[in-house]
Every structure is written in structure tokens, then in C-alpha cells.
C-alpha positions in Angstrom: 0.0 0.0 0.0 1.9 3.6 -1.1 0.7 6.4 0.6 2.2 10.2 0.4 3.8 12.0 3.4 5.3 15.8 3.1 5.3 15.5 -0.5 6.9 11.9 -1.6 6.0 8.4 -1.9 6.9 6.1 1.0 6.0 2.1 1.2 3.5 1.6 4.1 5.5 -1.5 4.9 8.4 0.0 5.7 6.9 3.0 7.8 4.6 1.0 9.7 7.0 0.4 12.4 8.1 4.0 12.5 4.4 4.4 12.8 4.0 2.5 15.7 6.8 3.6 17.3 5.4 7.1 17.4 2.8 6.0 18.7 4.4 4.5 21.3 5.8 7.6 22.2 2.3 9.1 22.5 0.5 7.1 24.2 3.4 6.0 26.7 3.6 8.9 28.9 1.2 9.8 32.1 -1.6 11.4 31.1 -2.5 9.2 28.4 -2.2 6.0 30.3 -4.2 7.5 33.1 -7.1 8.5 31.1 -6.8 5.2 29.2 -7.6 3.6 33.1 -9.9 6.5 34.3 -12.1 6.0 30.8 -12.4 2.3 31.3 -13.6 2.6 34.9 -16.2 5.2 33.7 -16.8 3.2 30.8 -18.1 0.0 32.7 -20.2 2.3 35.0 -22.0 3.7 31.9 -22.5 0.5 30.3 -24.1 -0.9 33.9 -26.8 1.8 34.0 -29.6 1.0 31.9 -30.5 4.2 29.9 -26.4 4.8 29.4 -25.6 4.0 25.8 -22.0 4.2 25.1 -22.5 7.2 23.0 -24.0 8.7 25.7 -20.9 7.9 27.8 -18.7 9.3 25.1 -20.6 12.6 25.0 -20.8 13.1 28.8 -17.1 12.7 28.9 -16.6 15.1 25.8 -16.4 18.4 27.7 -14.0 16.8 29.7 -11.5 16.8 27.2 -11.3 20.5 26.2 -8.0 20.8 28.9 -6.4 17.5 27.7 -4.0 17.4 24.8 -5.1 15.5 21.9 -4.1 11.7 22.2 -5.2 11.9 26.1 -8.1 13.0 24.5 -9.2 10.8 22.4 -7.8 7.9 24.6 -10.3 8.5 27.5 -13.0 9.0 24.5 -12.3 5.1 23.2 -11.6 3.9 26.2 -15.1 4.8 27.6 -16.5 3.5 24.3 -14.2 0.2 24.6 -15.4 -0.3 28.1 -19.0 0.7 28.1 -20.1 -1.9 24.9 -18.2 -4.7 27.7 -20.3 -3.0 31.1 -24.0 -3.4 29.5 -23.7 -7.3 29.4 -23.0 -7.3 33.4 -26.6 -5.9 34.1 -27.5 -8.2 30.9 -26.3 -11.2 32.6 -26.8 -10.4 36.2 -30.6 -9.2 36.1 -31.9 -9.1 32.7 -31.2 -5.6 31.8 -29.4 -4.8 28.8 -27.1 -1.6 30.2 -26.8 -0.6 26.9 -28.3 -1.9 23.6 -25.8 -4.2 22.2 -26.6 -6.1 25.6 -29.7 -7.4 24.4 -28.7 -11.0 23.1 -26.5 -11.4 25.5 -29.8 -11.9 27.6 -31.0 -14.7 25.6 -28.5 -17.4 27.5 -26.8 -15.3 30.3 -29.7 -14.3 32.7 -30.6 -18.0 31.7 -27.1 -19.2 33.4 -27.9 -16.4 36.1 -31.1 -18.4 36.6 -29.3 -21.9 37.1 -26.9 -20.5 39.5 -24.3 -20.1 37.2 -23.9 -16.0 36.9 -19.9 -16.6 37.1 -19.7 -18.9 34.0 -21.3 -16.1 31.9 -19.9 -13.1 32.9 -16.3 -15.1 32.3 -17.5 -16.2 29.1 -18.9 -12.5 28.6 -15.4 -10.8 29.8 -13.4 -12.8 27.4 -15.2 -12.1 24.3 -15.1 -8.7 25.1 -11.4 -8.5 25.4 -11.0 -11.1 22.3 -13.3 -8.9 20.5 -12.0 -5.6 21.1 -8.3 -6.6 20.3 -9.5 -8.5 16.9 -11.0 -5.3 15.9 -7.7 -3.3 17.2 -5.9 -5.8 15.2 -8.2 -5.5 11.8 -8.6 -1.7 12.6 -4.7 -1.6 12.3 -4.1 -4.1 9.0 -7.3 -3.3 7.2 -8.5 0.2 7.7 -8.2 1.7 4.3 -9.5 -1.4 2.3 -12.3 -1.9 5.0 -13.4 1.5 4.4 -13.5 1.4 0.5 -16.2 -1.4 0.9 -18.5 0.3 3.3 -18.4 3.4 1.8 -19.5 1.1 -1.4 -23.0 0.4 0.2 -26.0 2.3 -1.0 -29.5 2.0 -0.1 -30.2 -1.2 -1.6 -27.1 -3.2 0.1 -28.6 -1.4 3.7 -31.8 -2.5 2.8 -30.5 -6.3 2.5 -28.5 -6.0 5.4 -31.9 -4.6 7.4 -34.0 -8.0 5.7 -31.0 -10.3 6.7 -31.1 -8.9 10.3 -34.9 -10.2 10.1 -34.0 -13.2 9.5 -32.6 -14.0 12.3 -36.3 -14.0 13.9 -36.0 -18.0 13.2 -33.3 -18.3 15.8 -34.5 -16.0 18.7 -37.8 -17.5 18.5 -37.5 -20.5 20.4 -40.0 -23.5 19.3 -42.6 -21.2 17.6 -41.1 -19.1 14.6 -44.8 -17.7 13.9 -44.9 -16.3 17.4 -41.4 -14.6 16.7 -42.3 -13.7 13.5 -45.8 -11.8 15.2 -43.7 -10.1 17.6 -41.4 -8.6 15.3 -44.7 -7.4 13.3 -45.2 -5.1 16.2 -42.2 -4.2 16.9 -42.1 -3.0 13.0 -45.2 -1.3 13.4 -44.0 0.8 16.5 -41.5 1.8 14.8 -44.1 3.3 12.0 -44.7 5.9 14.9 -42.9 9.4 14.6 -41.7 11.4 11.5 -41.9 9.8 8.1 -38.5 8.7 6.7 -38.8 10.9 3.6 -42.2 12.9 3.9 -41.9 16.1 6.5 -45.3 14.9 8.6 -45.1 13.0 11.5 -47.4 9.8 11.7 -49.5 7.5 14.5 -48.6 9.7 16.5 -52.3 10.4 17.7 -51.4 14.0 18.3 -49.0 13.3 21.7 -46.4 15.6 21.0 -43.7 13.6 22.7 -44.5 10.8 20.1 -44.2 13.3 17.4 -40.2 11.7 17.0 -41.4 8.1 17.7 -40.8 6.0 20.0 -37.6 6.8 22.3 -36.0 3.4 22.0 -33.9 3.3 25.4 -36.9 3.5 27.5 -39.2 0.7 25.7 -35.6 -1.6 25.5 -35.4 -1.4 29.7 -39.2 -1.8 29.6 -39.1 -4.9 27.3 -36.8 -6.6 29.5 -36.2 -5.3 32.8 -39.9 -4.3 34.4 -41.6 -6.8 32.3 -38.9 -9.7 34.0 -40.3 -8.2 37.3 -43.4 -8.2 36.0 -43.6 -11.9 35.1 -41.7 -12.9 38.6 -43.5 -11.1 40.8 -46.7 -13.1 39.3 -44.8 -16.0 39.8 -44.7 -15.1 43.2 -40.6 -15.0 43.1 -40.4 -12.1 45.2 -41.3 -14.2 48.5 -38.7 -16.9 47.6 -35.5 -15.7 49.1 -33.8 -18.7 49.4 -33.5 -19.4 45.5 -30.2 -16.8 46.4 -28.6 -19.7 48.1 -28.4 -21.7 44.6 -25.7 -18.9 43.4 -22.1 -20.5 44.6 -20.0 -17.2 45.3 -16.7 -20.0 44.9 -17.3 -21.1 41.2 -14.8 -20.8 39.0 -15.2 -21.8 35.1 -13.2 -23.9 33.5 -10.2 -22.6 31.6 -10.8 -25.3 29.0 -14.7 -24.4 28.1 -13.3 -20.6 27.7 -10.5 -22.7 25.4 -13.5 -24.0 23.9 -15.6 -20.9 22.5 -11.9 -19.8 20.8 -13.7 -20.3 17.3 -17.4 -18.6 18.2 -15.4 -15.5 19.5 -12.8 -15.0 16.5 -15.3 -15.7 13.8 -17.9 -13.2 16.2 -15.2 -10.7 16.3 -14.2 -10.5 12.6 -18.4 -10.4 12.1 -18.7 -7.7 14.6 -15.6 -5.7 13.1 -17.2 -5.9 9.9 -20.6 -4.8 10.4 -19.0 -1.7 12.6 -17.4 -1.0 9.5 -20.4 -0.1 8.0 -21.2 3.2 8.7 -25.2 3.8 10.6 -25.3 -0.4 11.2 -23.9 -1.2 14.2 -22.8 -3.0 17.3 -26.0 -4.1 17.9 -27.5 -5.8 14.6 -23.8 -7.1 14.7 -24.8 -8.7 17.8 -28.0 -10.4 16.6 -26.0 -11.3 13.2 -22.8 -13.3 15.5 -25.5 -14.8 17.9 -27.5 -16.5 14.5 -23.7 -17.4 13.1 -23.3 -19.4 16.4 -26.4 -21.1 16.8 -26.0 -22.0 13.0 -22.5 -23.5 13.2 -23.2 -24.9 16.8 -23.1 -28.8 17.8 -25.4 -27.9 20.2 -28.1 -25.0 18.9 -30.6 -26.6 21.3 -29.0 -25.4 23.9 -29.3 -21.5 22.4 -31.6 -19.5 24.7 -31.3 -22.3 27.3 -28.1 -21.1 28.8 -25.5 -21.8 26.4 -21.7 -20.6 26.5 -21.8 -20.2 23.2 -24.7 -17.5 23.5 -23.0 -15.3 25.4 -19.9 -15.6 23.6 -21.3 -14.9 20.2 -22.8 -11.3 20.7 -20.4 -10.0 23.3 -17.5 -10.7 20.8 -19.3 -8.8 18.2 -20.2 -6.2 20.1 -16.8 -4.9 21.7 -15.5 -6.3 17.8 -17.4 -2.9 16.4 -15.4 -0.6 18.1 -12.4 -0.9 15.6 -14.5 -1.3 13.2 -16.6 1.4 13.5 -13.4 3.6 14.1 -12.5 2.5 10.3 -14.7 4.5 8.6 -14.3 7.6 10.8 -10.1 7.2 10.9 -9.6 6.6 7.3 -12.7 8.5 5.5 -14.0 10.4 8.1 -17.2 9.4 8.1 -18.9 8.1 11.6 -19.7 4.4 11.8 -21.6 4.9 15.0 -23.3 7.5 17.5 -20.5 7.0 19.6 -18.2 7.9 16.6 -19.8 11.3 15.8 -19.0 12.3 19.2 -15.4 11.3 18.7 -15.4 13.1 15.3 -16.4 16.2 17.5 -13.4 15.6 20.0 -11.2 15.5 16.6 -12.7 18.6 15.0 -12.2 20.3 18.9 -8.7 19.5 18.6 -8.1 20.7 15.2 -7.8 17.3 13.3 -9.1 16.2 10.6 -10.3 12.5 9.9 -8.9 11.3 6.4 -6.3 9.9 4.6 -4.1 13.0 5.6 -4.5 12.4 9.1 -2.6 9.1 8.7 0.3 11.2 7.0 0.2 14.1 8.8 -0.6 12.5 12.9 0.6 8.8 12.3 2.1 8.8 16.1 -1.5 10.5 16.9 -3.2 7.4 15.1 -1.5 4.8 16.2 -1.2 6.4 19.8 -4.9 5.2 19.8 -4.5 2.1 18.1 -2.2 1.5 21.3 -4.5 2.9 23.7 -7.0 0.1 22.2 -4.7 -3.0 22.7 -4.0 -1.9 26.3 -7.3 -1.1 27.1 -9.0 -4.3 26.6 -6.3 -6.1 28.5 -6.9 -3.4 31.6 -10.9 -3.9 30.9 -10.2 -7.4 31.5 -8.4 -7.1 34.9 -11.0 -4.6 36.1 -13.8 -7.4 35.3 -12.3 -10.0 37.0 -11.9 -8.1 40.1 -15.6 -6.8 39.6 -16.8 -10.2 38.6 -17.1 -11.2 42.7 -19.1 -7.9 42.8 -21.6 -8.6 40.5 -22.5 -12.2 42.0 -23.1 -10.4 45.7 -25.2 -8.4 43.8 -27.4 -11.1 41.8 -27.6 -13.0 45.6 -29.3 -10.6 46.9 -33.1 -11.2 48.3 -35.2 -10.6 45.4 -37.3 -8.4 47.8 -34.7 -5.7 47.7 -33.4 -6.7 44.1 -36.1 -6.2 42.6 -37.1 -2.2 44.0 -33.5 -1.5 42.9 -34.2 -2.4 39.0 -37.4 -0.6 39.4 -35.8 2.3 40.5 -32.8 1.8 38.4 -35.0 1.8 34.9 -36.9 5.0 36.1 -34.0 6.9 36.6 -32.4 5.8 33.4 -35.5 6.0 31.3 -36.2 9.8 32.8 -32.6 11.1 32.4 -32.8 10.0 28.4 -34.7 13.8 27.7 -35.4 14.6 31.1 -38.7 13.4 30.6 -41.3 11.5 32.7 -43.1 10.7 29.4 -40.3 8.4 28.9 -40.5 6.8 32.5 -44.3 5.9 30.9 -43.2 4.5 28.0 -41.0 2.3 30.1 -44.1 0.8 31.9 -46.0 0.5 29.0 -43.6 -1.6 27.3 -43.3 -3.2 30.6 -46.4 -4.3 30.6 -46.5 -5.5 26.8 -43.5 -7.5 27.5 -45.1 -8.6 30.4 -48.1 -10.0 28.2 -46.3 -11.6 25.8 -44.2 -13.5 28.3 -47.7 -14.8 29.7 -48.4 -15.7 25.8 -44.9 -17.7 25.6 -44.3 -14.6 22.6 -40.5 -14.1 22.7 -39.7 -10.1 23.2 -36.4 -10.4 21.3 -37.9 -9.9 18.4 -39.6 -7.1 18.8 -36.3 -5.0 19.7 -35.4 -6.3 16.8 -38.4 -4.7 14.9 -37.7 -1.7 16.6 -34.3 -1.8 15.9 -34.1 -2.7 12.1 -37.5 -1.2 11.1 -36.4 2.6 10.0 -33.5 1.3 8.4 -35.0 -1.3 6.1 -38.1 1.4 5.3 -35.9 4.4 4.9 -33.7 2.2 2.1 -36.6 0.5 0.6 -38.3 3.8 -0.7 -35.5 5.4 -1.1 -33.9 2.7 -3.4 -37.5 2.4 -5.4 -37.2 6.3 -5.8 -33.9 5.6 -8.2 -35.0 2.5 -9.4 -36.7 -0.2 -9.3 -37.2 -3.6 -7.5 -35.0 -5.1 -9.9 -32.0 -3.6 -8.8 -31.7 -5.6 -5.4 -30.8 -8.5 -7.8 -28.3 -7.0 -10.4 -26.1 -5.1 -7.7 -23.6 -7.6 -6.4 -23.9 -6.9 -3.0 -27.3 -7.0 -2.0 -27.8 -10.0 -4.1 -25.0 -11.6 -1.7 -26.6 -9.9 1.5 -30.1 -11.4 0.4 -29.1 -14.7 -0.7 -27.4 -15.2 2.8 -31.2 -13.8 4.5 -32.7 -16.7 2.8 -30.0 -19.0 3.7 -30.2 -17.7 7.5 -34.0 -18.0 7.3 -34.4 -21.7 5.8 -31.3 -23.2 7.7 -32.8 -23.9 11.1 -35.6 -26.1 9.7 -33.5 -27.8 7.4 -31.1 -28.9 10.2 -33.7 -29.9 11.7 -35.1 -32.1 9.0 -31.7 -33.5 8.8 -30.9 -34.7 12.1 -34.4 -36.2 11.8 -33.7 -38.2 8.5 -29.9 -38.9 10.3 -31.9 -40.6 13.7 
């Protein structure tokens, strides 16, 4: 790869380790190294407090940064990003509240190991694919920006559309033994999502004249509803609340087994380089990325029985896509300037603050700044992963705790973070009201995965399905190479659960 610096040609091979060692420099010196530890330790805290998405955590921490010099800067920036993407699967795991929204398939199987006493083996599982994800996507970041970026910045409306339909897909998986009840809850998660503005018309729509509706549905507060209150919801009817000795089950001594961590090696790297991927792609993702890894497992699993039922695997899959994103989202915004993420168009605000600017030139003119944060990455997962284990301990004292006092603490816990979204106690009523419809369709045996999922994907695949028929037509999904591809795997990831299935039955 040639690339120009102060006027000339130079090979990239041979400057790389200059590069690095530059960057070296940078990032080795106090300040630096202390926000890279004070932004992890924030990072987790966001990503435990339902309501805290990382971007939120990045932007908090923005007007922090106008005193700091630019590589401490956008050190503490990642590493809050880095960390809080790792901190929503503790609440995930631990009580069955995504902290943050690329949490919300680690539900699926770690409250399940939560539930058989097992909240150690997940949130092990959980911390290693979030340190093997994050340093595959430091390591892709590093290798692969510049062609990584070429082929995002290659998708139009019709590859985003087949990315939104293959995220649907998916459906198959999350919905347990009854695919038509997954398939009806993601119907109404689609039309939720119909609420608010239209995606190319100036009107706003359903919104039966609430004003606070006028933008749609705040997503934040219906996600803690969905899982949190309706969980507490569905137990308190189950008369959980009275049973404090189901606490004792949880053994505060477990350890997991190094070899089943040895075990998940192949879900996390091929999660990871799914979850780098995706990030890449600028407005998808850590959390369809998530959903996309978690269907990947359950696919290429021995075992996909045991998906939703507490399976290593489960967690595995979506927390090593998730914290996999990071670099890639960082791709787009490094090498093109373009923000992959909400958490990246914070961090290009921190970079026009300091007088940079994203590009091809910053790699030529800042190369020790670069791959100062490239650094910052590498040493920031391994630090993430000391502070879990330490935490880990925490986190089980916390799950043991009488459900009698548990449970007023995620009540007041998704309040707070529903309210704090806008400042808004519309929001805090949206939160019950999902509550309530997740509660519902729990009672109905209706998954609620899927309709996050809806909610999640429904925008997208609308916005890119009128706005591709507007320049074309139909037609044009099939002659443009990749959302033929894109597509063609939907259909594969639809079909493929029944026709294992079938096969293991014509195999017995």
C-alpha cells in the first residue's frame, strides 16, 4: 500500500514500524495512560446503568477533554466507548437488563445461566469475548482500515436495505420453538417503529397528536421496559419475590473452567471478525452485529438446542461482536471520516475540537497520533479485562441478593435511566408500557427479542426500501452484487434452522 507523506512516496511496509513507534511515544507517557484507566472505569459504570448507551458515555465525557491534549483525549474517549459496549452485558447477565443496547442478546443465555446458579460462568465467558473482540478489531482496525473502508463506503440503499432483511432473518433463531410467534412479535415491533416522523415525507405519523410521540418512540426506554420491568413483572406473578432462598443456589466459589473458555476460541474470533465488519459499516452497528454473531453461532453450533437455554456459546457470540465494532466502527471515521456509529460522531467532534481532521491525511500528517490510539486500544481491553475479573465477585453479591430488595432496585434503576434520556417523565411511561407489553407476551410464551429487533431494524429497512425504489426499481436488489449476496445469505439464515432440523431427523 503507497501512501504520500510531506510530499513523496513512501511504502507503508516500511513506515509501519516508525508508525508505531510514534505511537508508542504518544500514548506512553502519564496522562495518556491515566485517562486510558480512568475511561475504562467510567466506561463500565456507563455501560451498567440501563438508559447509558456508550455514546451517551462518550458525549458526557466530551467536555472533559477540552483541557487535555489530543491523544489523552481521544484515549479516555475510546476507552469509555471500549469499556461501556463490555459493562451493558453485566446488568444483561446479572438481572436481565441490557445496560446498553448491544446487551440485548446477551440476555438470551446469560440471565438463563444467572437463573441456574451459574452467573460466574457467563460473565467469564462475557469478559473474554469482550477483550478477544475488542483486540480482533484493534488488530483489523490496524491491518485493514483503508480497504475496509473502501467497501463500506461502497453500500448504497439497496445493500442497507438487505442488510436490514438479513437482520430479520434472524427472527427464526431468537424465536424458540414457535417461529410464527417470533415472526408476530417482530410485526409489532415493525409497526411501533411506524410511529414518529416519516423517513422521507416532513409529517409525523401515529402519532395520535401526543407531541412527545411526534419523534417516535424513544428506543432506550421501551428496550429497559421490554426486559427489565416486564422480568419483574412476570416474577412477581410467579410469586418469586417471596422466595428468598432461590439466592442460596448462586455459589460465590465457582470458577469456570479454563478449558470451556479454550472451547468458545472459534465462536469469538469468527464473532469478532463479524462484529468488526458490520461496525465498519457506517449507521449499522454494534448491535445488529450482535444479533448477526449470535445467529452465526447457533447456526455452526453442535449444540443449537442449547441456544436460549443457557448456552456458553450464546453469550460468547454477541459479546464478541459487540466490543469487535469498536475498531471497526473507528474504520470508517479514521480513514474517510465518516462516523460508523453515534459513539463515533462524538469522537469526530473531539477531533474537530482538537483541530484534526479524519482522512487519509491524518494518517500522513498525525501517524504517532493514530497509532497512539490504536495503542491505547490494545492496552485497554487487557486493563478492561483485569478490572472485570476483580468486579466479577461484585456482580454475583449483587445477583444473591433477596429478590425483595433486588427487585425495588431495578425498578428504580430503569426510572432513573428512562427519565434522564430527555429529562422526561413521558419516557419513564413508555417504560411501563412496554413493561407491561413485554409482560403479556411473556404470559403468551411470545419471545420479546424480536420485537427489539423490529424496533431496531425497522427505520432502516423502510428508509432504504423507498429510497432505493425512488432511483430505481425492485429489480435492482438482484443486479447489484452486494445485495444480491446480503439477500441470498437472509434466505440461507431464514431456511437453515428447519432444514437442520429435517436432517438430524432423517440422520436418527
Amino acid at each position: 500500500m503507497i501512501c504520500r507523506k510531506d510530499g513523496g512516496l513512501y511504502n507503508r511496509s516500511m513506515g509501519a514500524l516508525n508508525d508505531f513507534w510514534l505511537g508508542l511515544q504518544e500514548f506512553g507517557q502519564f496522562l495518556p495512560i491515566l485517562m486510558m484507566i480512568t475511561g475504562v472505569v467510567i466506561g463500565i459504570m456507563v455501560g451498567v446503568l440501563p438508559g447509558l448507551s456508550p455514546s451517551i458515555g462518550v458525549a458526557l465525557m466530551l467536555p472533559v477533554t477540552f483541557g487535555l491534549d489530543a491523544i489523552s483525549a481521544l484515549v479516555l474517549l475510546v476507552s469509555v466507548y471500549l469499556a461501556s459496549n463490555y459493562g451493558g452485558s453485566i446488568t444483561a447477565i446479572a438481572i436481565n437488563t441490557p445496560g446498553t443496547p448491544g446487551a440485548v442478546a446477551t440476555t438470551f443465555d446469560g440471565y438463563e445461566l444467572t437463573k441456574k446458579g451459574k452467573p460466574l460462568y457467563a460473565l467469564m465467558t462475557s469478559l473474554t469475548a469482550s477483550t478477544v473482540g475488542g483486540l480482533v478489531g484493534t488488530i483489523i482496525l490496524i491491518l485493514f482500515s483503508v480497504p475496509l473502508a473502501k467497501i463500506a463506503l461502497s453500500f448504497e440503499s439497496y445493500e442497507y436495505f438487505a442488510l436490514g432483511v438479513f437482520g430479520l432473518t434472524i427472527i427464526s433463531s431468537l424465536a424458540g420453538k414457535s417461529p410464527l410467534k417470533g415472526f408476530i412479535a417482530s410485526g409489532i415491533g415493525l409497526l411501533l417503529v411506524t410511529i414518529g416522523f416519516d423517513t422521507q415525507l416532513p409529517f409525523s405519523r401515529f402519532s395520535m397528536g401526543i407531541p412527545q410521540l411526534a419523534e417516535g418512540v424513544e428506543f432506550i426506554p421501551a428496550l429497559i421496559g421490554l426486559f427489565a420491568l416486564a422480568e419483574i413483572f412476570y416474577r412477581i406473578e410467579k410469586g418469586d419475590h417471596i422466595q428468598p432462598k432461590e439466592a442460596a443456589r448462586v455459589d460465590l466459589s465457582q470458577t469456570i473452567p479454563v478449558k470451556q473458555l479454550v472451547k468458545l476460541k472459534n465462536v469469538m474470533l469468527r464473532s469478532s471478525v463479524i462484529g468488526t465488519l458490520v461496525g465498519c459499516i457506517p449507521g449499522a452497528g454494534g448491535t445488529i452485529a450482535t444479533f448477526i454473531a449470535y445467529d452465526s453461532a447457533k447456526n455452526a453450533s453442535k449444540h443449537p438446542g442449547e441456544f436460549g437455554k443457557g448456552s456458553l456459546e450464546g453469550v460468547a457470540a454477541p459479546e464478541a461482536a459487540n466490543n469487535g465494532s469498536v475498531g471497526g466502527a473507528l474504520v470508517p471515521l479514521l480513514t474517510l471520516g465518516i462516523p460508523g456509529s453515534a459513539s463515533t460522531a462524538v469522537l469526530l467532534g473531539a477531533l474537530m475540537i482538537h483541530k484534526l481532521n479524519p482522512g487519509p491525511e491524518l494518517f500522513s500528517k498525525e501517524p504517532g497520533l493514530v497509532y497512539g490510539v490504536f495503542i491505547s486500544l490494545f492496552f485497554a481491553n487487557i486493563f478492561m479485562f483485569f478490572v472485570g475479573l476483580l468486579g466479577n465477585k461484585l456482580w454475583i453479591k449483587i445477583i444473591a441478593a433477596p429478590k425483595s430488595l433486588l427487585y425495588p432496585l431495578i425498578l428504580a434503576l430503569s426510572f432513573i435511566g428512562s427519565y434522564f434520556i430527555q429529562n422526561s417523565v413521558f419516557d419513564v411511561g413508555v417504560c411501563i408500557a412496554f413493561g407491561i407489553m413485554g409482560w403479556l407476551l411473556k404470559r403468551g410464551d411470545f419471545p420479546t427479542a424480536p420485537v427489539v429487533l423490529g424496533l431496531i431494524l425497522g427505520k432502516m429497512i423502510e428508509e432504504n426500501l423507498r429510497l432505493s425504489l425512488v432511483k430505481g426499481d425492485w429489480t435492482d436488489f438482484f443486479t447489484r452484487p452486494g445485495s444480491l449476496i446480503i439477500i441470498a445469505l437472509a434466505v440461507v439464515s431464514l431456511f437453515l434452522p428447519y432444514l437442520k432440523k429435517k436432517l438430524i431427523k432423517i440422520a436418527k
